[in-house]
N, C-alpha and C positions, 0 to 999 in steps of 0.2 A: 399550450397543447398538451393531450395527456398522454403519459407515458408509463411502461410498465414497470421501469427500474427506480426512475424518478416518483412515481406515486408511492413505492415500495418504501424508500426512501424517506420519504416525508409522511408516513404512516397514514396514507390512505388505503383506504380500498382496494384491491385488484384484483384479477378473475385467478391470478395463481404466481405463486412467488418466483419471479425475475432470476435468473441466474448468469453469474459470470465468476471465472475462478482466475486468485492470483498464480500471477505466473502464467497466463493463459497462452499467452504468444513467446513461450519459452522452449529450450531444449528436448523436450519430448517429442516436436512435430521434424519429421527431416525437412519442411519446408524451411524450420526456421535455421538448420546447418548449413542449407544450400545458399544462403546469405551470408551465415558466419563464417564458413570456409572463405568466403573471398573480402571479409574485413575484419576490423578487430574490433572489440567490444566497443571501444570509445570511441571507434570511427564510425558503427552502427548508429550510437547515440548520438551524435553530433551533427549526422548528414539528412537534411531531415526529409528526404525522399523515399531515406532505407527507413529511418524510425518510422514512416508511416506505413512503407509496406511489411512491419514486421508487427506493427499495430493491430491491420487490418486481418493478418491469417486467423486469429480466432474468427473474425466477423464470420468470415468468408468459408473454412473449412470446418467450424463448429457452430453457426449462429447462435451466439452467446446473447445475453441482452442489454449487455452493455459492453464497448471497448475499454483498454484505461492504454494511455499513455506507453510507449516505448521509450523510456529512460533508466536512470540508475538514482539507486537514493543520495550517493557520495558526489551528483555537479554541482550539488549547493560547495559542499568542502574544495573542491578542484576552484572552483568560483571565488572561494578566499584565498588562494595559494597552495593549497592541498598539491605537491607534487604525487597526481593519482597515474597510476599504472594496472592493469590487469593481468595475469597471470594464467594461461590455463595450467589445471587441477590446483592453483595456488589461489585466484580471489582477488581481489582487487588489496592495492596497498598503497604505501604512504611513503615515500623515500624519506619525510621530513615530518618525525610526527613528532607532535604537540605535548611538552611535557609540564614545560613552566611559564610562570606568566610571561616573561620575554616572547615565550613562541604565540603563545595567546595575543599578546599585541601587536605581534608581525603581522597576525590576520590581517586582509584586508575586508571589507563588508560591499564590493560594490553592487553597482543597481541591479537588480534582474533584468531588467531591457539591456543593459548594454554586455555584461559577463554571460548571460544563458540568454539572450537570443536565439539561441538555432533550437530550443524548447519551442519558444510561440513561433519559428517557422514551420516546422512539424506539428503543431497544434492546428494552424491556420490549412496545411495540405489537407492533414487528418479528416478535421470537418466536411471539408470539401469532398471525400473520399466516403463518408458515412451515410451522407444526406440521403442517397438513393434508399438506406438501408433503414432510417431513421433510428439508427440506435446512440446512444449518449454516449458521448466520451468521458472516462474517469481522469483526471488530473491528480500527482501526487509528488509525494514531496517524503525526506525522511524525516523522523521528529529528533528534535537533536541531541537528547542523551545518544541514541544509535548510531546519530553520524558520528560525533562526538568519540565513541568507544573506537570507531574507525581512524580517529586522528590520534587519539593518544593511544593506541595501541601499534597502530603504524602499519594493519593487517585484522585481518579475523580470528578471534578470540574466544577459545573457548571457557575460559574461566575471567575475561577481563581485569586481570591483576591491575595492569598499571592505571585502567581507568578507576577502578575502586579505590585504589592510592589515592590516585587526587582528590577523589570524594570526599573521602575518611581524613588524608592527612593536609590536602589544600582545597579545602571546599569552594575558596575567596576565588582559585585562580579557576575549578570547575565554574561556577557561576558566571566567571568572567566570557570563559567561552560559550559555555549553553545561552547565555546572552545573547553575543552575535548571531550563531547559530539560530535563534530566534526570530532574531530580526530579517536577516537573507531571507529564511524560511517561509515567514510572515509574505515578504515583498515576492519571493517565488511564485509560490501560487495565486497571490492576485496579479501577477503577470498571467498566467495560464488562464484564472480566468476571464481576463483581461481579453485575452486569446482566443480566448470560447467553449473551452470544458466544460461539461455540464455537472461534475461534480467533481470532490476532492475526496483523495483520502491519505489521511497522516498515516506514514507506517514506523512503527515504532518496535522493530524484531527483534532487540535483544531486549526489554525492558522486563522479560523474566528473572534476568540474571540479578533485580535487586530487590531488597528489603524491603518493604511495604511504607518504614518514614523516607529509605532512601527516595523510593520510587515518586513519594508525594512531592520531595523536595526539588530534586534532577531531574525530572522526566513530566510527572502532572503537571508542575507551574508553570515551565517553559510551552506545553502544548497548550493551556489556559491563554495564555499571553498570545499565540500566533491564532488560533480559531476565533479569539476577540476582536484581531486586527484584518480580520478576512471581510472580502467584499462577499458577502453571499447571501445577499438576496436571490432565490428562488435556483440559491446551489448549494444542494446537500452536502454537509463536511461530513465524511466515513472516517471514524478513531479506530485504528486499529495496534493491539500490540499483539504479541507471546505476553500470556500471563492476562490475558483477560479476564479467564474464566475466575480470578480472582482481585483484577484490579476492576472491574466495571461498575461497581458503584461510585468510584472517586472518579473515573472517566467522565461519568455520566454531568458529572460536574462542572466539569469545561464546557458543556452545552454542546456536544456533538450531534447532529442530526440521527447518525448511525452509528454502532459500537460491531464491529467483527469481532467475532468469538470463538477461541478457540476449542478445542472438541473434548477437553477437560470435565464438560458441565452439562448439565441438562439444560439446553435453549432456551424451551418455554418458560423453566425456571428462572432464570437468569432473568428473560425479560419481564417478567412477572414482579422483578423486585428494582426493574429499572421504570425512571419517569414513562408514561401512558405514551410521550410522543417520540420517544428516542425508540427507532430502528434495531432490530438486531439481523447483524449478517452471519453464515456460519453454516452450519458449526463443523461440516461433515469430515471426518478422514480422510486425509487423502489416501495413506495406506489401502483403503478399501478397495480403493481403484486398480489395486492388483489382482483383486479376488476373479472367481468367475462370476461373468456376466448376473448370473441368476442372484449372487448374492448382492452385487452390486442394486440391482433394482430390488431387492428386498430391504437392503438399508438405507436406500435412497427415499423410496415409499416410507420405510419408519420414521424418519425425520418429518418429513412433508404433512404425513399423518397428525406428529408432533404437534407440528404448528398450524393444523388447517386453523380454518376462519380466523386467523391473528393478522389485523394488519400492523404492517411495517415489518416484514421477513423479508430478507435477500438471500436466495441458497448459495453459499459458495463456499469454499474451504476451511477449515480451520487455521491452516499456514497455506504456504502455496505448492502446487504441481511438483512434484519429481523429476529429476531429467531423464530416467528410465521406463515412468508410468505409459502403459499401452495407447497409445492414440485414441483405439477404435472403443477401449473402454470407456475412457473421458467423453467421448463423444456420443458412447450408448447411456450414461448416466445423463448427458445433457438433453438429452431426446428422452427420456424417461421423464427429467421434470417437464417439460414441455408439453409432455402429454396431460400432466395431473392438472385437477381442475376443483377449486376450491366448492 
């Protein structure tokens, strides 16, 4: 059956480019407070009635054209032993983080069906919840330099010291872990699609913070390796990091269906120098969505312009949502694209 985000995706044709923004069923809507006020982030995640009604609010109050998943990118790390905590205005953290190989081999690796079941519980409600809508669910997963900087950092980082360490001065025991990491990762999302996502997407959020050999070495190989061991037949993998706009020729390389980009670049440019069948998603500002409206559909049309007649466009963010960005804005930009018509 044909689909608008899915076609998008896999570079056909469409009457006008699909849009869904990361972050979509995040902190900007008060629908999604009225839920967090009465749990904690991990309880959100976990209970998979709440992860689906917290899913479903873009569907529902933005009609987006695709859902993706209500999770966190650090179950995979929780899944090995990661003692994970949440903090409000602190972030999520690590009481036990990862410095040397000993702690590297504490990890444990186990299966995705049995450690992240309550993922394909909420996957399987999810579906079930969409069908009336027929819109795709996005399935994802973190790519494991990112989660990785989360374990040996112990928290969120804004310069990554200690994971750079490892890099730089124990590469043997980095590789040890981005290894596992890989592997969970790998078996994560063919559990999801297992479950019945209609697509994936790697997110890879700090992978700006490196070097260009670092990035090839930490970060490229390990995503190579998990997009190789994926079941996806007739399910688009979306590659997304920070720092696209200058890593997406070696991305393109891992064979991703789709490459998100972020707002660093000129789009058309960009895909112009990627293979004919890889996707691009992007690129837009979110920043903009503070502007007024009029400017808002001015930039929204500029891009769209950008890219008419290109198949394989997905409009969505260059990073994701805000937690302050105006509702009624995000939602006059969503109906703006909805209106355009290639």
């Amino acid at each position: 059956m044909s689909n608008l985000f899915i076609d998008a995706a896999f570079s056909r044709p469409t009457e006008r480019p699909p849009v869904w923004m990361m972050r979509q069923a995040g902190r900007f809507m008060k629908e999604y407070w009225e839920i967090k006020n009465k749990y904690s982030f991990l309880e959100m995640c976990k209970t998979p009635e709440i992860a689906a009604d917290v899913t479903m609010l873009p569907v529902d109050l933005l009609g987006i054209d695709a859902a993706i998943l209500f999770s966190d990118i650090l179950v995979t790390a929780e899944a090995m032993g990661g003692q994970l905590s949440f903090e409000q205005g602190v972030g999520p953290q690590f009481a036990n983080p990862v410095r040397t190989l000993k702690d590297v081999e504490a990890l444990d690796v186990p299966p995705a069906k049995e450690s992240l079941k309550y993922v394909a519980d909420a996957i399987k409600i999810i579906k079930e919840r969409l069908a009336p809508h027929k819109t795709p669910l996005i399935g994802f997963a973190g790519a494991p330099f990112t989660v990785m900087s989360y374990l040996v950092e112990g928290k969120s980082s804004k310069d990554f010291k200690q994971t750079k360490l490892m890099l730089h001065n124990d590469p043997e025991t980095a590789k040890a872990l981005l290894s596992k990491l890989a592997v969970i990762t790998a078996d994560y999302l063919n559990m999801q699609i297992e479950a019945g996502v209609d697509a994936i997407q790697i997110f890879d959020s700090w992978a700006q913070a490196l070097a260009w050999d670092d990035y090839k070495e930490f970060s490229h190989y390990y995503i190579t390796e998990i997009i190789s061991k994926l079941n996806r037949k007739d399910i688009p993998v979306i590659s997304f990091c920070k720092g696209s706009s200058v890593f997406a020729p070696l991305m393109a390389e891992a064979k991703p269906d789709v490459i998100s980009i972020d707002w660093n670049v000129d789009l058309l440019d960009i895909k112009n120098r990627l293979p004919s069948n890889i996707a691009v998603q992007g690129n837009f500002d979110p920043h903009i969505l503070y502007a007024d409206k009029k400017v808002i559909k001015e930039r929204v049309l500029r891009l769209l312009e950008r890219m008419r007649g290109e198949n394989g466009f997905i409009f969505n963010l260059g990073h994701g949502i805000m937690p302050d960005l105006p509702f009624d804005n995000v939602k006059y930009a969503i109906e703006v694209i909805k209106e355009f018509k290639y």
